[in-house]
C-alpha positions in Angstrom: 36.1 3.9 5.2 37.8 2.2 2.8 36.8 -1.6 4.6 33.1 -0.8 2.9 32.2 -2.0 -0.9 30.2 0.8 -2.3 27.1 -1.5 -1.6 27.6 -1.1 2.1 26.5 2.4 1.1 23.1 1.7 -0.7 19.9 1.2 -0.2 17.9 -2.1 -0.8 14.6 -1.8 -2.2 12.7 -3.6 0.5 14.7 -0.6 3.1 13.3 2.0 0.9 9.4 1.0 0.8 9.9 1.6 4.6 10.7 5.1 4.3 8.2 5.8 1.6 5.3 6.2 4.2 8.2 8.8 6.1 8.5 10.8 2.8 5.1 10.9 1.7 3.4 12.3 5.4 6.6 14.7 5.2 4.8 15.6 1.6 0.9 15.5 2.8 2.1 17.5 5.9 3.1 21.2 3.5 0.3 19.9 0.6 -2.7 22.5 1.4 -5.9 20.4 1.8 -8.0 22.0 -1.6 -4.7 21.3 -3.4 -5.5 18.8 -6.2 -3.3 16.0 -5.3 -3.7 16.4 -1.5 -6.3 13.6 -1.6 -4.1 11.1 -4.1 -1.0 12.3 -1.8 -3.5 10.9 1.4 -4.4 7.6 -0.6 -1.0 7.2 -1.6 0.5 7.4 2.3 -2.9 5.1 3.7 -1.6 2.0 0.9 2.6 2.6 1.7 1.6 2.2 5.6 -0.7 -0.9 4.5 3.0 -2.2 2.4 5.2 -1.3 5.0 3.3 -3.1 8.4 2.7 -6.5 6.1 6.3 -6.0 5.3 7.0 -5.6 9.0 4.8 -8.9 10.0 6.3 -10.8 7.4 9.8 -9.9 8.8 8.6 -10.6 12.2 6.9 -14.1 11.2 10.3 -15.1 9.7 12.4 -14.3 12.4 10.0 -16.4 14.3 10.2 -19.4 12.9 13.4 -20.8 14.5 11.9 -20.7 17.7 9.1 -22.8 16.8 11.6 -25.4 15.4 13.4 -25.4 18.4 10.3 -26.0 20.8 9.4 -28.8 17.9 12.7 -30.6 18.9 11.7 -30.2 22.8 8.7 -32.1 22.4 9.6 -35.8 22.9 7.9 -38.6 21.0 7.7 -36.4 18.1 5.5 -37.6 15.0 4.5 -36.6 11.3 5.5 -33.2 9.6 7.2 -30.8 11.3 5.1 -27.5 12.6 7.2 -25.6 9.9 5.8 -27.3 7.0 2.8 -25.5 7.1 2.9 -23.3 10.2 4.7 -19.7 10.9 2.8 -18.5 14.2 2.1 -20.2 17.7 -1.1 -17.9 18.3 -2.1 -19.5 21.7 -1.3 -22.0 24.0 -2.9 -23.2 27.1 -4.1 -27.0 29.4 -7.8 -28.0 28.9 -10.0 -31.1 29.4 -10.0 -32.6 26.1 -13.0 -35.4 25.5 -12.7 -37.4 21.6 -15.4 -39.7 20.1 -15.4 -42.6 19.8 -13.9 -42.8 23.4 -15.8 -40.4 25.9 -12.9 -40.4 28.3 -12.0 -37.3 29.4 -8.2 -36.2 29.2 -5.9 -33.4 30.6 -3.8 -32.2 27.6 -1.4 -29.1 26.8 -3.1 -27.5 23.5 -0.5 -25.6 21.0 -2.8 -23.3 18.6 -0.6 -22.8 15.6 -1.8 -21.7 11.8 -3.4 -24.1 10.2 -2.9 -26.8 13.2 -3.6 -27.9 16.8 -0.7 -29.8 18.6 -1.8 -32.2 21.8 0.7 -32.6 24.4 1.1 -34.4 27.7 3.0 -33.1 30.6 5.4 -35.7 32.0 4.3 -36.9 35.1 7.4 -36.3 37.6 8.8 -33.4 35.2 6.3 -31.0 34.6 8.4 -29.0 32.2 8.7 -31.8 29.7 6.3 -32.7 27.1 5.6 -35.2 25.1 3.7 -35.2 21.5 0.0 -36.6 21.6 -1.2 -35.7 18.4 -2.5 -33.0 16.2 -5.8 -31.5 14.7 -6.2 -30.1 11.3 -7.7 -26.5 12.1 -8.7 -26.4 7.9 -11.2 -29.2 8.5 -13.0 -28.3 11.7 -15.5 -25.5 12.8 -15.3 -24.2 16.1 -18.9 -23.7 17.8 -19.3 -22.6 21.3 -21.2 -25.5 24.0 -23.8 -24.3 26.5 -23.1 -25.1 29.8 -24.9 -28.0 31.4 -25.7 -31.9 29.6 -23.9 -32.3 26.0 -25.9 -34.5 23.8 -23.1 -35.7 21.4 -20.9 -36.8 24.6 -23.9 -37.4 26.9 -21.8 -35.7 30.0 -21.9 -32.6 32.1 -19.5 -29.3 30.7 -18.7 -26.4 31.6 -16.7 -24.0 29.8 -16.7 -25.9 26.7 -16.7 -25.3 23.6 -16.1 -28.4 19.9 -14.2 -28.4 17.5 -16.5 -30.2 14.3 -15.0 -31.9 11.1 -16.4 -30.9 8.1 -15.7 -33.7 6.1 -16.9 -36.4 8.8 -19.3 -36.8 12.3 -15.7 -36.7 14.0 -16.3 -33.7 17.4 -14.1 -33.2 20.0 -14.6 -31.5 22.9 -12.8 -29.1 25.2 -13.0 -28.2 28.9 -11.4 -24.7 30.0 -11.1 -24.1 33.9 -12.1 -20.7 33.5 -15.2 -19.2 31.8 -12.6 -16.1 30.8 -10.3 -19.1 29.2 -12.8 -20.3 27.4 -13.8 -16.7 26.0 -9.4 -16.6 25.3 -9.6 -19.8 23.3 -12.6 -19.0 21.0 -10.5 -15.7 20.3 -7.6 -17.5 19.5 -9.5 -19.5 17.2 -11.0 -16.7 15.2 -7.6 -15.4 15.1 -6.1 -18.5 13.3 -8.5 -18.7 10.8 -8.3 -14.5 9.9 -4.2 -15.2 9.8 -4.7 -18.2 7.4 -7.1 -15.7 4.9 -5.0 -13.1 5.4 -1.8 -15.7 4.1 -3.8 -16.7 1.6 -4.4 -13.5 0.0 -0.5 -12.0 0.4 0.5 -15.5 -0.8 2.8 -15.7 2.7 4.9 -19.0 3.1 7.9 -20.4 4.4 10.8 -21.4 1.7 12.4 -24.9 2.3 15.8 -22.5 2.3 14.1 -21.0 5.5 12.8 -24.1 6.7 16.6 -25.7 6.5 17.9 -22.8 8.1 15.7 -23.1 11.1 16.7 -27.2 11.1 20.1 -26.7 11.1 19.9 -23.3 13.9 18.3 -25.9 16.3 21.0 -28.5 15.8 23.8 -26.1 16.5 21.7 -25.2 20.1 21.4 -28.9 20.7 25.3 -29.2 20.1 26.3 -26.2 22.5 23.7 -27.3 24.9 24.7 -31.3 24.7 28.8 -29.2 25.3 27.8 -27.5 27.9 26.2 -30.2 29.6 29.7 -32.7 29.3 31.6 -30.0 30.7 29.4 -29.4 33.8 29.6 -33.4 34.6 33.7 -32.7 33.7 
């Protein structure tokens, strides 16, 4: 084995918190239970389990994040920021009614629930699969609240299924329409989700480096190049 540096051999440190929780139920497994340390043994396993899973969502998140770039770059029209400036997670997706003030006209849209964001798209009209950016909402200025079924006051129409997104800062509401009462139930869900995953960032200081953020960028250019070669020599 001569081919392998001696580091090839070793452990990082972030490889051995992940068996830490392995060595320490091996340990809490032969410590009697009226032993004195069974109980700091016990605590001990419960906070390595806590390390190890937000070590394993963080991995997970990261590995994530080039295939949110590259469904950025298959949205046409694209505008502003990219998603991986402040996002990490697409948490929901899904095609509602969608009705904005100061215009009252109702819309079909495709909704993308990411952290921190909502992304509008519209579906091409001949094309189905293609999509075409529309917009975005800031999910860290509105509040969700739920809409009773029936005659809206703020839109003076009929809803079903609805529920508004409000902005803190300003009297701006928009409304959405799901088909389904059990969609509607999925959305609000969703939404509770996004704001416990933005706390929970918040708190374990989780972000995405601009090294990360390049290599994403530059992992979606090399699939657009192999797709763009592919292409030329299927016309060849």
């Amino acid at each position: 084995m001569i081919d392998i540096a001696i580091d090839g051999f070793l452990l990082t440190p972030v490889q051995k918190i992940c068996k830490y929780p392995l060595q320490l139920a091996e340990l809490l497994k032969y410590t009697a239970q009226e032993h004195s340390d069974y109980r700091y043994v016990a605590a001990a396993l419960a906070v390595m389990r806590n390390v190890t899973q937000q070590i394993n969502e963080r991995k997970r998140r990261l590995e994530n994040i080039d295939k949110i770039a590259q469904w950025q770059a298959s949205v046409l029209d694209w505008e502003g920021d990219d998603i991986l400036d402040r996002s990490s997670e697409l948490i929901y997706t899904g095609e509602m009614s969608w009705i904005y003030q100061p215009y009252g006209r109702s819309q079909q849209r495709v909704f993308f629930l990411f952290d921190h964001q909502l992304v509008l798209c519209k579906k091409d009209l001949i094309r189905r699969d293609i999509l075409y950016y529309k917009g975005r909402i800031d999910m860290d200025r509105y509040a969700v609240r739920d809409a009773i079924d029936g005659r809206d006051d703020d839109f003076n129409v009929s809803v079903k299924n609805a529920f508004k997104l409000h902005n803190r800062d300003s009297d701006e509401i928009h409304i959405f329409l799901a088909k389904k009462p059990e969609e509607k139930i999925r959305w609000l869900r969703a939404f509770h989700e996004e704001r416990k995953m933005v706390q929970e960032d918040e708190k374990i200081g989780f972000e995405i480096s601009e090294y990360q953020k390049r290599q994403a960028a530059m992992t979606v250019r090399k699939v657009t190049k192999q797709k763009g070669e592919a292409t030329k020599r299927y016309q060849v």
